[in-house]
N, C-alpha and C positions, 0 to 999 in steps of 0.2 A: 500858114496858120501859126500864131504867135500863143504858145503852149503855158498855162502856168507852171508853176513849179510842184512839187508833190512827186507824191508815190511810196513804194516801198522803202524801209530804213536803209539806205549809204547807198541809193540810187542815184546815179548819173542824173543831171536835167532832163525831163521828159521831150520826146524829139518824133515829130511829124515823118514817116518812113511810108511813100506812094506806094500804094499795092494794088496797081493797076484801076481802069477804068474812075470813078468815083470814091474809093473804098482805099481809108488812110487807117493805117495801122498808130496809133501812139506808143512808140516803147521807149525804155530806158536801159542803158547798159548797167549791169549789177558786178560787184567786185564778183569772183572764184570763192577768195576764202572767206565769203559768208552762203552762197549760193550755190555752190555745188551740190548736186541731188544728195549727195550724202550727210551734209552737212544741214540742211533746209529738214530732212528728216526727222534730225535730232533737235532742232529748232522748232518744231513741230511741241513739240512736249512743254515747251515755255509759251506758257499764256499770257504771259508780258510784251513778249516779244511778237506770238501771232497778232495780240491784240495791237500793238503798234503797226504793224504791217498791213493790217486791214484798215484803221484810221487812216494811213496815208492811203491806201488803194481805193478806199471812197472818196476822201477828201480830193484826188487825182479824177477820176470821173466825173464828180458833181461840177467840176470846175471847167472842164470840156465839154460839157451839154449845153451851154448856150452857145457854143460855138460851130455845132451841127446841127442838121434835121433830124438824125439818129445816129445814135450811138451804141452800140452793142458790148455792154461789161465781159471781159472775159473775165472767169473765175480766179479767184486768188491765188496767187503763186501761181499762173501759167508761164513756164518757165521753158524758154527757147535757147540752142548753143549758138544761132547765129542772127543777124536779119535774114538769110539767104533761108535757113531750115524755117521761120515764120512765115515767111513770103511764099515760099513751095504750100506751106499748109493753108495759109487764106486761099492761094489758088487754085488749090483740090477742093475747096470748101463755097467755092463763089455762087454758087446756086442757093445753098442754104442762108448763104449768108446776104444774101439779094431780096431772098424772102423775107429773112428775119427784121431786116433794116426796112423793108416795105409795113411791117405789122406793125414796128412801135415809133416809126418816124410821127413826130409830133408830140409824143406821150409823155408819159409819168406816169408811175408804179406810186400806187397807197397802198399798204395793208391794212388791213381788218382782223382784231381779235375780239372774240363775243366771248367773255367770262361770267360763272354761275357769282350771283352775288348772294351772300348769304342772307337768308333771311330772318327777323328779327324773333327772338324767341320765344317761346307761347307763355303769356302768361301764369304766373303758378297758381295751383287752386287753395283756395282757401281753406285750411283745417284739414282732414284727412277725408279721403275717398266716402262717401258714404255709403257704399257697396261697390265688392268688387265689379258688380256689373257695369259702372257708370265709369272705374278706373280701367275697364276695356275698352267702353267705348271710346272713353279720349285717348287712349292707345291708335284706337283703331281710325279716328279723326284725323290724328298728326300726322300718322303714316300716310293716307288718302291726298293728303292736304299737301306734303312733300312730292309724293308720287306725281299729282294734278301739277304742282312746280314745275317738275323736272318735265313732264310735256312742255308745257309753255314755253317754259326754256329753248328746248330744242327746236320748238313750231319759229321761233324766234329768232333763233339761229340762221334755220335754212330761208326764214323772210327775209332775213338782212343781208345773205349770197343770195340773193335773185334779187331784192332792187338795186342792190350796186351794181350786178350785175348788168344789168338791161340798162344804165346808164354807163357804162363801161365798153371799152374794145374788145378787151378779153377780159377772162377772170380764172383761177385757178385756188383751187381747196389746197391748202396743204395738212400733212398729218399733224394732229394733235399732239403736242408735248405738257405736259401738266407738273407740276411739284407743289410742295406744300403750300405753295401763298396762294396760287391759281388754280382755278379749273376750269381750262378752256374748252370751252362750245362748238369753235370756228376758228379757223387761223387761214384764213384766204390773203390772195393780192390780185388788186384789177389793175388792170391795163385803160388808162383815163387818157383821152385826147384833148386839147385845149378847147375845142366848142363844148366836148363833154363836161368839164369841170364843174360850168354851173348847176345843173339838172344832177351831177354827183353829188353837190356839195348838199342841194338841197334835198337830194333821200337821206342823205347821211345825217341831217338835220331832222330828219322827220324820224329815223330810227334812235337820234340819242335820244328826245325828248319822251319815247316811250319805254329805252331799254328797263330805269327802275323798277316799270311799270310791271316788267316781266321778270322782276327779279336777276336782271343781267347787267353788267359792266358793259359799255360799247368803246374799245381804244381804237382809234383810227390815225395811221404814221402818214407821212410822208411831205413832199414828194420826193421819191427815188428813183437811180434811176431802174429801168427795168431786168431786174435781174432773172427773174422768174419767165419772163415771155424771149427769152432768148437761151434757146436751148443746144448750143453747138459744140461737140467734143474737139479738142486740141491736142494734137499730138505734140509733145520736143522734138 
């Protein structure tokens, strides 16, 4: 297998290591004095530097997928002292991992995020309230009217995880993270097979053309590779 180049910062060339039966390990030899568990720790705290290390660790995957049927990312900075301690752990693991390369052989990983879009503000009334009864009611309007939103919203939400879904291999909800720009709805990723893609593409096409409709944002990534449908711990 002729490997590109890539990976982690002041990594050796990426190198094809057999781990029995069908099931090829890619690894890279990394210097000591940037990778030592002690040292990667405190690297840990520099967001420059994760955030280089993870550039190269997808740019390093994306680049190996069309050269298998499946490929299974291990997490970032999985970090081994020898090939011999990696090849012991693929091979206490070969069941799982026979499984996991059966589930996404073929695939690509989209995500899905469903964001609350705001909506436009009510017009102002003309001149002052003409009893406070009628400055209730429109109190009580806009509240009704927000509320009735905020349903739609979320009906909207969980329609758009269940037709990706049913056009999907797998699919998986992840937890909500929100801050001040966004407030997300849904933060999912499916597991899409290449006959799948058309019948994905075109739910996904039939949910953007109505997100406005619902007052929601529809951002939809990809393709990655599956990082979410392969779930296997690694020990050093």
């Amino acid at each position: 297998m002729a490997l590109p180049r890539g990976g982690l910062p002041r990594a050796a060339p990426p190198r094809a290591l057999a781990a029995g039966g069908t099931l090829t390990a890619v690894v890279a030899t990394l210097p000591d004095d940037e990778y030592a568990p002690e040292i990667v720790n405190a690297k840990l705290r520099d967001m420059d530097w994760v955030s280089k290390a993870a550039v190269g660790h997808e740019q390093l995957i994306e680049a190996v997928m069309p050269l298998a049927s499946a490929v299974l990312p291990m997490k970032l900075l999985t970090l081994f002292s020898s090939d011999a301690r990696l090849l012991a752990d693929l091979a206490r693991q070969r069941k799982p991992l026979a499984r996991a390369a059966a589930n996404v052989s073929g695939c690509e990983e989209y995500g899905l995020r469903v964001v609350a879009r705001d909506a436009a503000p009510a017009p102002a009334a003309a001149g002052r309230a003409s009893s406070g009864t009628a400055f209730l009611d429109r109190k009580k309007q806009a509240r009704d009217e927000t509320r009735e939103q905020a349903v739609r919203r979320a009906a909207f939400a969980r329609e758009a995880f269940g037709a990706l879904a049913d056009a999907a291999r797998d699919a998986v909800s992840r937890p909500l993270q929100g801050d001040d720009a966004e407030r997300p709805l849904l933060d999912a990723a499916f597991l899409v097979a290449a006959d799948q893609k058309p019948a994905f593409g075109r739910a996904a096409d039939a949910l953007g053309r109505r997100a406005a409709g619902e007052h929601c944002v529809l951002k939809l990534t990809g393709p990655w590779p599956p990082y979410h449908f392969v779930q296997i711990a690694h020990g050093a």
